[in-house]
Backbone bond lengths (Angstrom), bond angles and torsions (degrees), N, CA, C in turn:
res aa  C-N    CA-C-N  psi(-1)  N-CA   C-N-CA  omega(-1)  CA-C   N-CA-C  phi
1 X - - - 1.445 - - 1.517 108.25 -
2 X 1.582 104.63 137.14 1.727 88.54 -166.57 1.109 88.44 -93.16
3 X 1.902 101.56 -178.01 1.931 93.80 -173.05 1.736 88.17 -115.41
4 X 1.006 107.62 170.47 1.860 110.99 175.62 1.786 111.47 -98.69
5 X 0.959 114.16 113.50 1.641 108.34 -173.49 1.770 99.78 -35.34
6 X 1.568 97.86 149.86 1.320 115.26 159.70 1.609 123.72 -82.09
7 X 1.166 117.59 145.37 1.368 119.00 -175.84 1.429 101.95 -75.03
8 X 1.901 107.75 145.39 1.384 100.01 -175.37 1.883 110.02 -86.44
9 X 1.453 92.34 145.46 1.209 101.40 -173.31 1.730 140.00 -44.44
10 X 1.127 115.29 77.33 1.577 106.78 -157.78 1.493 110.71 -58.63
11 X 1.627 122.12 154.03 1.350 137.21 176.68 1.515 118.96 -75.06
12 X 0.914 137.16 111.93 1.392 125.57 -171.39 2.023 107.90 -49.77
13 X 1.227 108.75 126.73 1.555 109.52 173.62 1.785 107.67 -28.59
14 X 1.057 103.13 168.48 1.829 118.80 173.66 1.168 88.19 -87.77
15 X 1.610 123.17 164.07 1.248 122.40 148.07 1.526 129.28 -82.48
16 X 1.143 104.96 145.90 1.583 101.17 175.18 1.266 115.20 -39.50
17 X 2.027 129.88 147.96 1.302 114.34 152.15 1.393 118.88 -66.96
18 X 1.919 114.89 151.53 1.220 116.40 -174.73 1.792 125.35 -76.78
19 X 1.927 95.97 4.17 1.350 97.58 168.02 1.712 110.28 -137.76
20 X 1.335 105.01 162.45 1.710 96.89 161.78 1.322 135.62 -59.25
21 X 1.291 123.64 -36.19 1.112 114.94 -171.98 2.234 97.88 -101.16
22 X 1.418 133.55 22.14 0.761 141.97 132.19 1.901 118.25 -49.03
23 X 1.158 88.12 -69.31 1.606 116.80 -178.79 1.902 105.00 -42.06
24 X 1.569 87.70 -59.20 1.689 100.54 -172.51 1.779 93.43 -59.91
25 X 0.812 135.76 -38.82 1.837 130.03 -144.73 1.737 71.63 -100.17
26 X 1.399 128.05 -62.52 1.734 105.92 -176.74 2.163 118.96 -47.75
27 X 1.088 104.09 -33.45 1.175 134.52 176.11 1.808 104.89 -46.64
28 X 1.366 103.49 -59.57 1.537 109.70 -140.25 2.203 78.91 -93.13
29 X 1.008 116.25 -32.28 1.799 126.70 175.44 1.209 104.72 -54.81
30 X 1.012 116.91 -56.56 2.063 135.86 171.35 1.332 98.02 -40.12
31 X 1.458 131.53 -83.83 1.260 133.70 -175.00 1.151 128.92 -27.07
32 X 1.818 97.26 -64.09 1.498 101.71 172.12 1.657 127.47 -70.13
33 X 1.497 98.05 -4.33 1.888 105.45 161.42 1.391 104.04 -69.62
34 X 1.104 108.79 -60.83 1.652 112.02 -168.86 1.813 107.31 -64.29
35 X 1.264 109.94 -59.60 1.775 80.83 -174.11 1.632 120.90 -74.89
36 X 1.493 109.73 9.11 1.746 108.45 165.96 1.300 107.73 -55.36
37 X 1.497 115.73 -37.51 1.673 112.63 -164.61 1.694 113.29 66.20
38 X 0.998 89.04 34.30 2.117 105.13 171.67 1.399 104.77 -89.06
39 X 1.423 118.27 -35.11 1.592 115.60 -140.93 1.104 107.84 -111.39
40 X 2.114 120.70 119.22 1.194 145.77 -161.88 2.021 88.18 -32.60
41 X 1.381 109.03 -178.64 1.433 114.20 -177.16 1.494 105.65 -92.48
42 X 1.350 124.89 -41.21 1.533 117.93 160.99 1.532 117.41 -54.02
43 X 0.864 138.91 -42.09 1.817 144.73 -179.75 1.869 85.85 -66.79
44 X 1.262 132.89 -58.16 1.236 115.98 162.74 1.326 148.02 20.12
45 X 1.989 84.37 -108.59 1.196 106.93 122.85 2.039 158.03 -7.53
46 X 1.442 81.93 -69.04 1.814 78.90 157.26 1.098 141.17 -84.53
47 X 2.135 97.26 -27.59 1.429 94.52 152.36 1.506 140.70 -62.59
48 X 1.188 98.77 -17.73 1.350 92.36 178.92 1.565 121.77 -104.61
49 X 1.331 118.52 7.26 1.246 126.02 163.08 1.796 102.80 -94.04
50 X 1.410 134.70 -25.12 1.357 130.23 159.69 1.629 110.89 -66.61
51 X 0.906 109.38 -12.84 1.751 113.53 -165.49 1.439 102.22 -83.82
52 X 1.654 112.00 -41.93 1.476 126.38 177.43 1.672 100.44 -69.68
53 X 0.885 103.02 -59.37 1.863 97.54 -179.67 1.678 111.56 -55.07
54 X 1.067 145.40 -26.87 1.251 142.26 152.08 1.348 123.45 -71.49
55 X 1.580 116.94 -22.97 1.247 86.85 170.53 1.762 103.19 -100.99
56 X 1.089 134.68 7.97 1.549 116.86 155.48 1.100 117.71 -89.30
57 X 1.249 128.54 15.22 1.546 127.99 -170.25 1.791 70.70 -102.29
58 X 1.352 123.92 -85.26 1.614 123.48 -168.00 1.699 106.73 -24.53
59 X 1.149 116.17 -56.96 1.263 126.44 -165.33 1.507 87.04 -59.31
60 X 1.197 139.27 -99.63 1.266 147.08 178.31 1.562 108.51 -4.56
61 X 1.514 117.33 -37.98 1.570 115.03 179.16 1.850 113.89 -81.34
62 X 1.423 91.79 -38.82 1.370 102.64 -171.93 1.568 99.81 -59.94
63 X 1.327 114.27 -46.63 1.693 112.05 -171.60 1.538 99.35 -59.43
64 X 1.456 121.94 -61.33 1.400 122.42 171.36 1.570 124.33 -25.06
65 X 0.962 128.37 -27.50 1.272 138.18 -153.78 1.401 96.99 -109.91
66 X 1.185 108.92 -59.95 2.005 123.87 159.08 1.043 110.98 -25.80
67 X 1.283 125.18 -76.47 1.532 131.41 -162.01 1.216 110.31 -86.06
68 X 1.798 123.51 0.80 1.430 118.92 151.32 1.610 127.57 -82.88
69 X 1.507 106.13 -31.15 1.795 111.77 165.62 1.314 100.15 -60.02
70 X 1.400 100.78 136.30 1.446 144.07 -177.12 1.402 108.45 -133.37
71 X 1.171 122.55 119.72 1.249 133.42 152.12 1.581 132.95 -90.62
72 X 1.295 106.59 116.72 1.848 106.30 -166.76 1.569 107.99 -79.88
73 X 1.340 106.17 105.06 1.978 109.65 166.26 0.860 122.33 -89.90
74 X 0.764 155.67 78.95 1.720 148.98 171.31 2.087 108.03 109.83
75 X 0.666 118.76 -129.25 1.802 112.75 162.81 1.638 99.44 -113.38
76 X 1.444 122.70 47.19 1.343 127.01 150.51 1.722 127.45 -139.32
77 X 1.629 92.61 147.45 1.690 74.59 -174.79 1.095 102.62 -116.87
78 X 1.633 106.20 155.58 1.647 103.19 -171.87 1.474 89.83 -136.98
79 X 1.724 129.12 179.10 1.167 140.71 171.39 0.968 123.23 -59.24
80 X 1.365 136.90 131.56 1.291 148.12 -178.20 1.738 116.23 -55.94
81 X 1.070 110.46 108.31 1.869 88.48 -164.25 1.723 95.86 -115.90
C-alpha cells in the first residue's frame, strides 16, 4: 500500500508586535536582512511573508489612529481628512 507524502510541517506564525512602532523597528531589521542577500532562499521566503504581516499590521494601526483624529470646527467634530 503506497503511503501519500505528509504535508510539511508548518511553524505556527510569530505573534504580532504589541505596538506599532515595535512592528516598524521589527519591520525596518527585516529589510535590511533581505536586501543584504545573506539569507539562505527559504529564510527569504519567510522573511518576506513576515515582512507582509508587519506591514499590514502598521497599516491597520496607522488607519486606526486616522479615523480617530478629529478635528474640532466650529462646536462640531468631523473626520480628520
Amino acid at each position: 500500500m503506497a503511503k501519500t507524502p505528509a504535508a510539511a510541517p508548518t511553524a505556527p506564525a510569530p505573534a504580532l508586535p504589541p505596538t506599532y512602532e515595535a512592528a516598524l523597528q521589527e519591520l525596518e531589521g527585516l529589510v535590511a536582512s533581505l536586501e543584504s542577500g545573506q539569507l539562505p532562499l527559504d529564510q527569504l521566503l519567510t522573511g518576506y511573508q513576515r515582512g507582509a504581516q508587519l506591514l499590514a499590521f502598521c497599516k491597520g494601526k496607522l488607519e486606526a489612529v486616522e479615523n480617530q483624529i478629529k478635528v474640532l470646527e466650529g462646536s462640531e467634530l468631523k473626520p480628520w481628512a
